[in-house]
C-alpha positions as a Markdown table, in Angstrom:
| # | Residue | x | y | z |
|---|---|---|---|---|
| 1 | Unk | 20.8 | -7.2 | 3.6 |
| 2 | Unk | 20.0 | -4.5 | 5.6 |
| 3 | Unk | 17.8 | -6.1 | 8.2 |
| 4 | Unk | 16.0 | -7.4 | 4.6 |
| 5 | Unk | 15.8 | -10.9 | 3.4 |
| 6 | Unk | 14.7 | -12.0 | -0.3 |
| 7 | Unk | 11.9 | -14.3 | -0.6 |
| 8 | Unk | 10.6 | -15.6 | -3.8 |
| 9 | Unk | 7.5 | -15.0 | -5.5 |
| 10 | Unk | 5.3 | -17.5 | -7.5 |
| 11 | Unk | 5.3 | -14.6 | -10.4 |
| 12 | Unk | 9.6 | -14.9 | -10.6 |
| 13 | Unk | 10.0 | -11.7 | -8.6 |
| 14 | Unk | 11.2 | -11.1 | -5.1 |
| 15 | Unk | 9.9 | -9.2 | -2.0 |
| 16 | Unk | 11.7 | -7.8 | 0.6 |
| 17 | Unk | 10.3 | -9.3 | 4.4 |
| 18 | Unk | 11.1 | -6.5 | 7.1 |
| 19 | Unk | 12.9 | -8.2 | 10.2 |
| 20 | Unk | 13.2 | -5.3 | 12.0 |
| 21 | Unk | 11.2 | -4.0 | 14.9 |
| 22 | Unk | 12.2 | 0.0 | 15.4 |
| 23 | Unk | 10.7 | 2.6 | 17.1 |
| 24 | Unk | 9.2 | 5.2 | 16.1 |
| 25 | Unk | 11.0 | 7.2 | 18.4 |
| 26 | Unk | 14.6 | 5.9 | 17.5 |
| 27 | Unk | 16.7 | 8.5 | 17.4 |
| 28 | Unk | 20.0 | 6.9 | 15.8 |
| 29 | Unk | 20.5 | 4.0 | 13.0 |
| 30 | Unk | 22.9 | 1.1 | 13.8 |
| 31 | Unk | 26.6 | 1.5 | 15.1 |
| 32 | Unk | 27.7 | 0.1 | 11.9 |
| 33 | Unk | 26.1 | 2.5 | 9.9 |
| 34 | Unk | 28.1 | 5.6 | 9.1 |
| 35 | Unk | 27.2 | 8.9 | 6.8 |
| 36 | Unk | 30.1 | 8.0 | 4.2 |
| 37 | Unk | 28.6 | 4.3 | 4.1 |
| 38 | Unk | 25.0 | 5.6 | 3.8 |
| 39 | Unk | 25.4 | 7.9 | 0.6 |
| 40 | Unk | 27.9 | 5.0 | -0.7 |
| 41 | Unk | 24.9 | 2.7 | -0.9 |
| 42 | Unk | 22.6 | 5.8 | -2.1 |
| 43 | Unk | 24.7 | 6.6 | -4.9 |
| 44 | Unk | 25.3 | 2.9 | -6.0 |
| 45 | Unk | 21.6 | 1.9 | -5.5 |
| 46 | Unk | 20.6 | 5.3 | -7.8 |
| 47 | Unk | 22.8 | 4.1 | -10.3 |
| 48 | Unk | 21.7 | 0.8 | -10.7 |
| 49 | Unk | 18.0 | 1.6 | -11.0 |
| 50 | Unk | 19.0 | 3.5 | -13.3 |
| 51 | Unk | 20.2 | 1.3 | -15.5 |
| 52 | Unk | 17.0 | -0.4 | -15.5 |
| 53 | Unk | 14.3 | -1.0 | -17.6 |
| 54 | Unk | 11.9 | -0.1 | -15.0 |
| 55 | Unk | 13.8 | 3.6 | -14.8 |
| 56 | Unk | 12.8 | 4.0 | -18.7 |
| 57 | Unk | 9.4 | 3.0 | -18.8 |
| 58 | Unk | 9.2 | 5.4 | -15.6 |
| 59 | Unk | 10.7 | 8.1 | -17.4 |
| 60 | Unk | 8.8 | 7.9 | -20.6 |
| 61 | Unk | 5.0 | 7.7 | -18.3 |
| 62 | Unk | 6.3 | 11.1 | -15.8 |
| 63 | Unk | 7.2 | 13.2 | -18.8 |
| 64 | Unk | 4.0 | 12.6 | -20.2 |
| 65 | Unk | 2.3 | 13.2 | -17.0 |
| 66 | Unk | 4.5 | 16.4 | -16.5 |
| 67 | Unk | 3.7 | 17.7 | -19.8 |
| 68 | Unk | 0.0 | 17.2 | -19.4 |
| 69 | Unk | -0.3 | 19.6 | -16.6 |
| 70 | Unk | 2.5 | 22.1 | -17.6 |
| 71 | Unk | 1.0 | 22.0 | -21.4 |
| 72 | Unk | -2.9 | 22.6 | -19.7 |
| 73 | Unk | -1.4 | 25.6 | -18.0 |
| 74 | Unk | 0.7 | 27.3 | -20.2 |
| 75 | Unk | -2.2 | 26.8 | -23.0 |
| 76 | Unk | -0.5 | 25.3 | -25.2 |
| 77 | Unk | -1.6 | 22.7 | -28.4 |
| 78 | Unk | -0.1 | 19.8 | -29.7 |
| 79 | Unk | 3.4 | 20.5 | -31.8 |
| 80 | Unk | 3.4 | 24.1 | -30.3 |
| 81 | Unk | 5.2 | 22.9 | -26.3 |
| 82 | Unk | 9.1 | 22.2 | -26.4 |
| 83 | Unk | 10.3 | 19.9 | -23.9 |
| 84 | Unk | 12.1 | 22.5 | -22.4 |
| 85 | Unk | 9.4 | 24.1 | -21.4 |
| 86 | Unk | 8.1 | 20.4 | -19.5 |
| 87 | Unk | 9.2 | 21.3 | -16.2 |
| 88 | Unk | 8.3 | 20.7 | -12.3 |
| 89 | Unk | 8.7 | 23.5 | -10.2 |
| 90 | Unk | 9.3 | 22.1 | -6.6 |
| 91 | Unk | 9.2 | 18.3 | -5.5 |
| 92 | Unk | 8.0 | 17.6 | -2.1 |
| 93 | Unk | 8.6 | 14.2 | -0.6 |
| 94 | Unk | 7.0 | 13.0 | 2.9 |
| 95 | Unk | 7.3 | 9.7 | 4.7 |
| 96 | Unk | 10.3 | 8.0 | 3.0 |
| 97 | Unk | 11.2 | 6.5 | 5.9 |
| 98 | Unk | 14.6 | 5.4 | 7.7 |
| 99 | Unk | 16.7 | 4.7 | 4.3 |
| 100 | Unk | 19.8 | 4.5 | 5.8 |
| 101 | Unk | 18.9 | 0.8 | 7.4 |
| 102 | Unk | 15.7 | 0.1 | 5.2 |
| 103 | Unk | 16.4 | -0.9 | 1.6 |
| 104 | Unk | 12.8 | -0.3 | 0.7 |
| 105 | Unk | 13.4 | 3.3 | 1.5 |
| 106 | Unk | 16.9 | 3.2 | 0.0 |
| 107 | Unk | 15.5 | 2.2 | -3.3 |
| 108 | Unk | 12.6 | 4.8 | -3.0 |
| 109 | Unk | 15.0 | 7.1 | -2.2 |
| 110 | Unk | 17.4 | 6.1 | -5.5 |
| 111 | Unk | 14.4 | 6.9 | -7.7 |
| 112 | Unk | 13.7 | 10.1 | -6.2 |
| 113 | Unk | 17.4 | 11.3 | -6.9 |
| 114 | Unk | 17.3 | 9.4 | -10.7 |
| 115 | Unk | 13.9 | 11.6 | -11.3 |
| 116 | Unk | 15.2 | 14.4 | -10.3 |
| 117 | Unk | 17.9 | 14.6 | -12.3 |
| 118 | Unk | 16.2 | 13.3 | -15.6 |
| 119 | Unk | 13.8 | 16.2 | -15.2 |
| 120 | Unk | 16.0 | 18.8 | -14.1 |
| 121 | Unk | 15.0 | 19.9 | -10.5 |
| 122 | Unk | 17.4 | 22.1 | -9.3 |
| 123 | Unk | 18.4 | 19.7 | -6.3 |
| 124 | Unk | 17.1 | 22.9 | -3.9 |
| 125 | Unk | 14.0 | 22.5 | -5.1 |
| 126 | Unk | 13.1 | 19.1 | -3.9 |
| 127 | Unk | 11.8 | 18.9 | -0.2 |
| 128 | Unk | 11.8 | 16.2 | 2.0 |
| 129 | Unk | 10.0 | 15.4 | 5.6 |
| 130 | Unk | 10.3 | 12.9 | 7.6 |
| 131 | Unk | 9.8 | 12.8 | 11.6 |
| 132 | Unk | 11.9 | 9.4 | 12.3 |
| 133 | Unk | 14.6 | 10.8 | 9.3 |
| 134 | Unk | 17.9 | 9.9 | 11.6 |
| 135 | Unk | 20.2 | 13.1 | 11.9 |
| 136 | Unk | 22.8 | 11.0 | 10.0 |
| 137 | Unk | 19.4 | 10.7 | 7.0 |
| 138 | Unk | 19.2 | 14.3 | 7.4 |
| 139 | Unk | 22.9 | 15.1 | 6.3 |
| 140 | Unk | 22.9 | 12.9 | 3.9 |
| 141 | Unk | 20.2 | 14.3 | 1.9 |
| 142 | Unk | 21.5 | 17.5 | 2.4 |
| 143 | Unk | 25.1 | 16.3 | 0.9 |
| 144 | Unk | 22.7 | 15.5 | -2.1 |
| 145 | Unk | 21.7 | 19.3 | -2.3 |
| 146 | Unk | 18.4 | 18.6 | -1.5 |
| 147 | Unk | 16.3 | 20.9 | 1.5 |
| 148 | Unk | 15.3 | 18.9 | 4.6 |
| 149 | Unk | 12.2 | 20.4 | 6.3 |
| 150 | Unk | 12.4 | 21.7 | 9.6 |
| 151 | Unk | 8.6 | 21.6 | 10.3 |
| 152 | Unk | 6.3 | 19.0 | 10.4 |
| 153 | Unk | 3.3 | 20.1 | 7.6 |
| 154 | Unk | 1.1 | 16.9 | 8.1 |
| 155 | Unk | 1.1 | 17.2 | 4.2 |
| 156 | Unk | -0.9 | 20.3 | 4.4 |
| 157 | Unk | 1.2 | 22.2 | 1.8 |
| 158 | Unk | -0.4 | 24.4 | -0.9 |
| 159 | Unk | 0.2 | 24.9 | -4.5 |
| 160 | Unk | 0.4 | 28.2 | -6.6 |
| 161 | Unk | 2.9 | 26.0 | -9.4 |
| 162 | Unk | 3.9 | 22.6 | -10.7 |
| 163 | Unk | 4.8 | 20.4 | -7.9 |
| 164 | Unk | 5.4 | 16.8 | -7.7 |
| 165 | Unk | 4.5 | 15.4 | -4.6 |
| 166 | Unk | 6.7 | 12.3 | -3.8 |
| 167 | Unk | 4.9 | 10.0 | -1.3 |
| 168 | Unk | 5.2 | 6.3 | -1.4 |
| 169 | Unk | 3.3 | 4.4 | 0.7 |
| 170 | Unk | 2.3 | 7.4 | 3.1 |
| 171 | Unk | -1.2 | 6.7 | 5.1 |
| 172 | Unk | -4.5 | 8.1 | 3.1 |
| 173 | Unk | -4.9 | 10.7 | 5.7 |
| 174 | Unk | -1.7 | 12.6 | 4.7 |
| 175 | Unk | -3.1 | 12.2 | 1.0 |
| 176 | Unk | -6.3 | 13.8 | 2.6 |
| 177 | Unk | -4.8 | 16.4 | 4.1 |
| 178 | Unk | -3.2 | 17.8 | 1.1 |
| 179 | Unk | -6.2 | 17.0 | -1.2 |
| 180 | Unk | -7.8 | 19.3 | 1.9 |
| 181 | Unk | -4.9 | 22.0 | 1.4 |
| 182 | Unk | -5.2 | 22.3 | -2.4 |
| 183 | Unk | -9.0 | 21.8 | -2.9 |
| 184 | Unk | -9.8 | 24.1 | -5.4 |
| 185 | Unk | -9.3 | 23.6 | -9.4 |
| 186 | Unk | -6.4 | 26.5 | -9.6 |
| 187 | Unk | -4.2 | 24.4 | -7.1 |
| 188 | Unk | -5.4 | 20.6 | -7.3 |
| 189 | Unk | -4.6 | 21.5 | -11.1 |
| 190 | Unk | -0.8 | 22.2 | -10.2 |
| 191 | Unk | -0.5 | 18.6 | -7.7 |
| 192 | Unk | 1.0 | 15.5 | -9.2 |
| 193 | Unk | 1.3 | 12.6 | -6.2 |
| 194 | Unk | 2.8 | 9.9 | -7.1 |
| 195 | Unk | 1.5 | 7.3 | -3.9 |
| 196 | Unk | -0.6 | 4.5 | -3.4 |
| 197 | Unk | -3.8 | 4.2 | -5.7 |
| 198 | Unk | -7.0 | 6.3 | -4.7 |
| 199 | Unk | -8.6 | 3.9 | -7.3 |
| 200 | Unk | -7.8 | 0.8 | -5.5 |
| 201 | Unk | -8.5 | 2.9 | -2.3 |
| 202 | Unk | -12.1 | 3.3 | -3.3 |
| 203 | Unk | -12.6 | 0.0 | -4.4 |
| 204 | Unk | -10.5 | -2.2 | -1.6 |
| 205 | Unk | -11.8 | -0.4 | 1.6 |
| 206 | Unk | -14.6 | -0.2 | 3.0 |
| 207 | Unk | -16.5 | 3.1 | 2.3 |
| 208 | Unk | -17.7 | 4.0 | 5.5 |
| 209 | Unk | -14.3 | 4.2 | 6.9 |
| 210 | Unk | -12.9 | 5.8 | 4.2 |
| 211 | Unk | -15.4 | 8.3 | 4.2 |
| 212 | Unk | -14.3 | 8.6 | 7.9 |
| 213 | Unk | -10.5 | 8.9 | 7.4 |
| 214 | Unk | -10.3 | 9.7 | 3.6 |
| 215 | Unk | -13.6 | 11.9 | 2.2 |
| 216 | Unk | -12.2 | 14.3 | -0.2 |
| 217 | Unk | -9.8 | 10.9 | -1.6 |
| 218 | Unk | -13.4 | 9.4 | -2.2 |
| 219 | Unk | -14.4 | 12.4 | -3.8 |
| 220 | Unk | -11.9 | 13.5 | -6.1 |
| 221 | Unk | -11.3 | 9.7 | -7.3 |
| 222 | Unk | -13.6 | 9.7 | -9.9 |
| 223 | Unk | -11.9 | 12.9 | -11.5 |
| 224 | Unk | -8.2 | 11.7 | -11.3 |
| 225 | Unk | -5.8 | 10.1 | -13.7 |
| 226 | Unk | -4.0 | 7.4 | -13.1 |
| 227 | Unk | -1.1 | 6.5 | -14.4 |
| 228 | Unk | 0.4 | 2.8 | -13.1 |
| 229 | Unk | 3.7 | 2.3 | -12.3 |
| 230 | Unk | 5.9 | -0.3 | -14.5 |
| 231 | Unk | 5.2 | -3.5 | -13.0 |
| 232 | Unk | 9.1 | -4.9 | -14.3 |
| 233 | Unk | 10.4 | -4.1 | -11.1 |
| 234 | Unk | 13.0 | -6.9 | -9.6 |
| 235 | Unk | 11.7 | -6.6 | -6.5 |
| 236 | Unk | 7.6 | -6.7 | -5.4 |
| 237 | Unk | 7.2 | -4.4 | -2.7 |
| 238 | Unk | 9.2 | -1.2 | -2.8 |
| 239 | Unk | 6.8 | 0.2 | -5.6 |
| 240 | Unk | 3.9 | -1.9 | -5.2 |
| 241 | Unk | 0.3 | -0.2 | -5.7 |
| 242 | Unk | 2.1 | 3.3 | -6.5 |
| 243 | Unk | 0.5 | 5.6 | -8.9 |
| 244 | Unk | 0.9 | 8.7 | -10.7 |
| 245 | Unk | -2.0 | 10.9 | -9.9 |
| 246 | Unk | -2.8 | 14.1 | -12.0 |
| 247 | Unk | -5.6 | 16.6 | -12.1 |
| 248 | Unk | -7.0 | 17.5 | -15.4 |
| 249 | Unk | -8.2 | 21.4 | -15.4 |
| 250 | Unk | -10.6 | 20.9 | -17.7 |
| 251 | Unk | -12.2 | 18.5 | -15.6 |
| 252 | Unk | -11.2 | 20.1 | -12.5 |
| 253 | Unk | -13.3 | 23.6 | -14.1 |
| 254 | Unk | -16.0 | 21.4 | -15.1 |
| 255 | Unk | -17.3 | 20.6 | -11.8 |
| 256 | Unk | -19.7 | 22.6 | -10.2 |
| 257 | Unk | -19.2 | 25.5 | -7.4 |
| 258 | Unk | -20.8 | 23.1 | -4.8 |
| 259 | Unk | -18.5 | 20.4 | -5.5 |
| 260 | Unk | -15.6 | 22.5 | -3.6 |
| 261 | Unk | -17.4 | 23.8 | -0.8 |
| 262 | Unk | -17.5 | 22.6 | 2.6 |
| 263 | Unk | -14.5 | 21.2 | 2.3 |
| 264 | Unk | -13.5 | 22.0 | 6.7 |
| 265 | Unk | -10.0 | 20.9 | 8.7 |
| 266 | Unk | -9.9 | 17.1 | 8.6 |
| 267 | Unk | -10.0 | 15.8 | 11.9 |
| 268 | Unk | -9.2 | 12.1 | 12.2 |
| 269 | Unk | -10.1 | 9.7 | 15.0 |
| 270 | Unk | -7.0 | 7.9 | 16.8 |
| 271 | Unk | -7.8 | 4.8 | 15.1 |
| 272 | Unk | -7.5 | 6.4 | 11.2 |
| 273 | Unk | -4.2 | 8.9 | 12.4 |
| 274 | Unk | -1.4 | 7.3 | 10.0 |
| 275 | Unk | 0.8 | 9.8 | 10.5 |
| 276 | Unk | 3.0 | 11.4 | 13.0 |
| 277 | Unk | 1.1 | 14.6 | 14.2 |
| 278 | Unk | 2.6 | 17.9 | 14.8 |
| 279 | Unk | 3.4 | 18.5 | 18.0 |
């Protein structure tokens, strides 16, 4: 299964155990694994998620989310916002990984493309980076429509509109750095990540470290909203501990002027670098 093998959980629900030991400078996937057999399984795995009940509950929590920020900035009240007007802008997706061997990815990957659709991202409007993306990964996105970035951004991208940024599992310094890229209330206000939990982030790690490799996730924490994933996924660990993050303007405005400032480059020790640096 894709260098994957099931292994039961006591709750009922599976988990996928990674056998493989890659590189991080491998350059090609497996001899058996071809660009027409790669969007084969892409298309197939979308379509089954998105059959799911998993895919619904999904759907129904990122409208809301969507509309929350897109209703906050258009100024809008209740009964007065059609869902037409509930749109994203861009999508931005770093650190998918190599989904063309890794079923973890694949199925990350599958709900990208089912979300995209349901909220009607033009296809080039969704981004994606990845520094071990395969050339074969690279075409096959782009068969989807969808832009593959050329430059490596460390997550440092900023914000003038709606923009969901798509980064499961990524390491909390490329959440800091684009906390650090969008740190003011007009552009945090315009972020949605869906990614690992700052909440649990806070409350699992130790803070000295985190303040070390994460400050402005400590910081921001107690001002986010989180909206859990479903938990009836069939399998444990593709979507495990992912979140949908929003930041509330009004909440955002409400802080004061000195709660923004200071805010200089991160600089992150070798030790706390989760992320492929730009060379």
């Amino acid at each position: 299964m894709d260098g994957f093998q099931v292994v039961s959980r006591k709750k009922g629900k599976k988990a996928f155990v990674a056998k493989l030991n890659r590189s991080e400078n491998k350059q090609q996937p497996p001899e058996n694994i071809s660009e027409t057999t790669t969007i084969r399984r892409v298309i197939t795995t979308r379509d089954s998620l998105h059959c799911t009940d998993f895919f619904a509950d999904f759907r129904d929590k990122m409208k809301g989310c969507v509309k929350n920020i897109t209703c906050t900035h258009s100024g809008c009240t209740n009964g007065n916002h059609s869902m037409s007007q509930t749109v994203l802008d861009e999508i931005v997706t770093y650190g998918l990984g190599n989904f063309s061997e890794c079923l973890i990815a694949r199925y990350q990957l599958a709900l990208l493309l089912a979300m995209r659709e349901d909220l009607k991202v033009p296809p080039n409007d969704v981004l994606l980076y990845d520094p071990k993306f395969f050339p074969l990964e690279k075409e096959v996105l782009r068969s989807f429509g969808l832009q593959v970035l050329s430059e490596n951004e460390e997550a440092k991208r900023t914000c003038e509109k709606a923009t969901l940024f798509y980064m499961p599992h990524c390491g909390k310094s490329l959440y800091n750095n684009l906390l650090y890229a969008n740190w003011s209330p007009d552009r945090l206000c315009h972020v949605i990540i869906i990614g690992n939990s700052f909440t649990n982030m806070v409350q699992n790690l130790p803070s000295s470290s985190l303040k070390r490799s994460a400050p402005l996730i400590m910081k921001i924490e107690p001002f986010t909203e989180e909206v859990v994933f479903p938990q009836n996924f069939q399998y444990d660990d593709v979507f495990n501990d992912t979140v949908i993050h929003i930041f509330l303007k009004d909440k955002l405005t409400s802080l004061p002027a000195e709660f923004w400032e200071n805010c200089s480059l991160p600089v992150y020790d070798e030790d706390d670098l989760e992320f492929i640096p730009k060379s």
